[in-house]
N, C-alpha and C positions, 0 to 999 in steps of 0.2 A: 150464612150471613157473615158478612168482612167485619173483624173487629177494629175501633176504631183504633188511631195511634194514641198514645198516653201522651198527656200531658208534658212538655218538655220544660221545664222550670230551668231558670236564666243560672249559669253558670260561671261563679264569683269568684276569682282568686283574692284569700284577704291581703288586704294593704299594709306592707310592715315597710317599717321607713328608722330606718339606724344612721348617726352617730351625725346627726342633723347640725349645723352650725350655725348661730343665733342670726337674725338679720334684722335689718330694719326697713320698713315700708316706706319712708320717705326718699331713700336711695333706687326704687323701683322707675323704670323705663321703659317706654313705648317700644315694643320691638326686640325687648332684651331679652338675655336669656337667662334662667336662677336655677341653679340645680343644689339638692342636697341643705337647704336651709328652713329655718323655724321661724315663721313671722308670728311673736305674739303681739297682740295688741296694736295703737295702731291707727290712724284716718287717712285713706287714700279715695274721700271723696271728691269729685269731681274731678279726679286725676284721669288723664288721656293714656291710658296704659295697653292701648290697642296692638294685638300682634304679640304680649309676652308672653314669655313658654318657662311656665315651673313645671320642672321633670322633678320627682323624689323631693316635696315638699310640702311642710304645712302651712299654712292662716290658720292661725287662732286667738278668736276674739276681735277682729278684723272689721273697722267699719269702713263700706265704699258704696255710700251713698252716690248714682250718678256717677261710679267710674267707669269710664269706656274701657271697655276690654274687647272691645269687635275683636277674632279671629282671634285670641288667648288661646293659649295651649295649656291642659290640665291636668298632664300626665303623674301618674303616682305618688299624686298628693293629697291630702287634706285638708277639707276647708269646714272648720268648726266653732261654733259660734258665732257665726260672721252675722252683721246688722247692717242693710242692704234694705229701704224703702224701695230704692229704684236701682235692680240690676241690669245693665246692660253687657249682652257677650254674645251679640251675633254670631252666625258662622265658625265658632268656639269649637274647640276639641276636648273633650272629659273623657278620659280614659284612666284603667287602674284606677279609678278615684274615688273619694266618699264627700258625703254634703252631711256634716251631722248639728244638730241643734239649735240652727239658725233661722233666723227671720227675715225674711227675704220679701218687698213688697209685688211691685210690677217687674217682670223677669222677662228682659227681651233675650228670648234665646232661642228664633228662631233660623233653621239650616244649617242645626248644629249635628258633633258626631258624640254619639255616645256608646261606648265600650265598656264593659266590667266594673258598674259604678254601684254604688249603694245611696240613696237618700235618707236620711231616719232621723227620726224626732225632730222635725220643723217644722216651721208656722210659713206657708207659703201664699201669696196673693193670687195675682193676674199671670201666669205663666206659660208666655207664650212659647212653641217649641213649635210652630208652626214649619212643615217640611222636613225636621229632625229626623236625625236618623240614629236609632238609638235597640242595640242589643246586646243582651245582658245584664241588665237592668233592676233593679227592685226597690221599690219603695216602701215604707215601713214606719208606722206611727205619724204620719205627716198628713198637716192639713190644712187643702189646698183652696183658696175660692174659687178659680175661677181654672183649668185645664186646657189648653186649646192646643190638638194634638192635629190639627185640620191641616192633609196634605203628607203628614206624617208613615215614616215604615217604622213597625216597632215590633222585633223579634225577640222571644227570650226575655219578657218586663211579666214583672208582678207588681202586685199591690199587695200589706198586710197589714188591717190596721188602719186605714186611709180612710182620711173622708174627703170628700171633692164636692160645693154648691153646682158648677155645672161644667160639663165636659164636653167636649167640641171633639168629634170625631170626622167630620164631613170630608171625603177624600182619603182617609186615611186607609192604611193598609195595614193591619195586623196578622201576626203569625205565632202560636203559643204565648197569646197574652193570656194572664190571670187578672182579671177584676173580681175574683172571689171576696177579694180582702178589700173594695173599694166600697163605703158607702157613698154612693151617687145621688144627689137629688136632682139636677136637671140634665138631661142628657142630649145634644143635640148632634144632628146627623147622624142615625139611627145605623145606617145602610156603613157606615163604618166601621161597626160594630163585630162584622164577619171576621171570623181568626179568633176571638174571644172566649174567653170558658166565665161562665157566670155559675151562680148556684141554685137550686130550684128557688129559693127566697126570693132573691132577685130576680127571677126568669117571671115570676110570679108577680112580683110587685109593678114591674115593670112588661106586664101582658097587656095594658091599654094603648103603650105606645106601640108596640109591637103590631097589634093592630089597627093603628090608625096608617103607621106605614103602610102597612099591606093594604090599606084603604076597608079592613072587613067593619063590619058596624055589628057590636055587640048589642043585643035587647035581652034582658030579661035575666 
C-alpha cells in the first residue's frame, strides 16, 4: 500500500527590515515608489494610492479607510496595526510580507499575488481574495467573518488558531492546505475543499455536509 505524501507546511522566511528612515503618509503617491522607510501613524483615507510599491517597509498604526491601492506592491514590508473599515487592493502584490494586529473591515483583494506572508492577531471582516493567488502563506490568531476564497490557487497556506463564520471555497483549487487550525462554521462549495487536510474533529463535525454533497441520505 503507497504511503501517502506528508504534509508540506508553507515555508516563511522572517521579515527583518534595518536602518528604516521615518516618513510621512501624506507625502505618499499613486504609482510611486518608497523603499526602506517607517510610516508611523498617520490617515491616508480616501487617498488614490493605486499602483505604489513599498519594497523594505513599515505602516504602523496606519489608518486607510477607502484608500485605493488597486495593483500596490507589498514587498518586505510590514503593515501593523493598521485600521481599514474598507480596504481596497485589487490585483495587489504581498510578498516577503506580514499583516499583524489590525482591523481590517471589507477587503477587496481579489486577483491578487501572495508570496511568504504571515497574517496574525487580527480582526478581519468581508475578505474577498476571490481568484488570488497565494503560496506560502499562514494565518495565525485571526478572525475572520466572512472568507471568499471562490476561484482561488492556494499552495503552501495554513491556518492556526483561526476562526472564520463562513468560507467560500467554490472553484477553488488547493494544494497542501491546512485547515486544522481553522474553526469554520459555514462552509460553502464543499467540492473546493480537495487539496485540504482537516482533523478527524472537523471531518466529524462536518460528515452531514459531506454527505449531502455526495447526495447520500443518512437515517438512523
Amino acid at each position: 500500500m503507497s504511503k501517502k505524501p506528508a504534509l508540506a507546511a508553507p515555508s516563511i522566511d522572517p521579515l527583518e527590515l534595518h536602518d528604516l528612515e521615518d516618513g510621512d503618509v501624506a507625502r505618499l503617491e499613486a504609482h510611486g515608489m518608497v523603499d526602506a522607510t517607517r510610516f508611523t501613524g498617520g490617515d491616508i483615507s480616501g487617498d488614490d494610492l493605486s499602483g505604489l510599491s513599498f519594497n523594505e517597509c513599515e505602516l504602523i498604526g496606519v489608518t486607510a479607510h477607502e484608500t485605493q491601492l488597486r495593483a500596490a506592491r507589498f514587498v518586505s514590508t510590514r503593515i501593523e496595526r493598521m485600521n481599514a473599515p474598507v480596504f481596497t487592493a485589487a490585483r495587489a502584490t504581498v510578498r516577503d510580507a506580514e499583516i499583524r494586529s489590525s482591523r481590517m473591515g471589507s477587503m477587496e483583494l481579489y486577483d491578487t499575488d501572495w508570496q511568504n506572508v504571515v497574517v496574525s492577531g487580527s480582526k478581519l471582516g468581508f475578505v474577498n481574495l476571490r481568484a488570488a493567488r497565494m503560496r506560502d502563506v499562514r494565518f495565525t490568531g485571526c478572525t475572520i467573518d466572512e472568507l471568499d476564497l471562490s476561484g482561488a490557487q492556494l499552495s503552501r497556506v495554513a491556518f492556526g488558531e483561526c476562526t472564520v463564520e463562513t468560507l467560500r471555497l467554490d472553484g477553488a483549487r488547493l494544494v497542501n492546505v491546512d485547515l486544522r487550525g481553522l474553526d469554520m462554521h459555514v462552509v460553502a462549495g464543499i467540492e473546493g475543499m480537495r487539496g485540504a487536510t482537516l482533523s478527524h474533529e472537523q471531518t466529524v463535525l462536518m460528515a452531514p455536509l459531506f454527505a449531502e454533497h455526495l447526495g447520500v441520505r443518512v437515517d438512523g
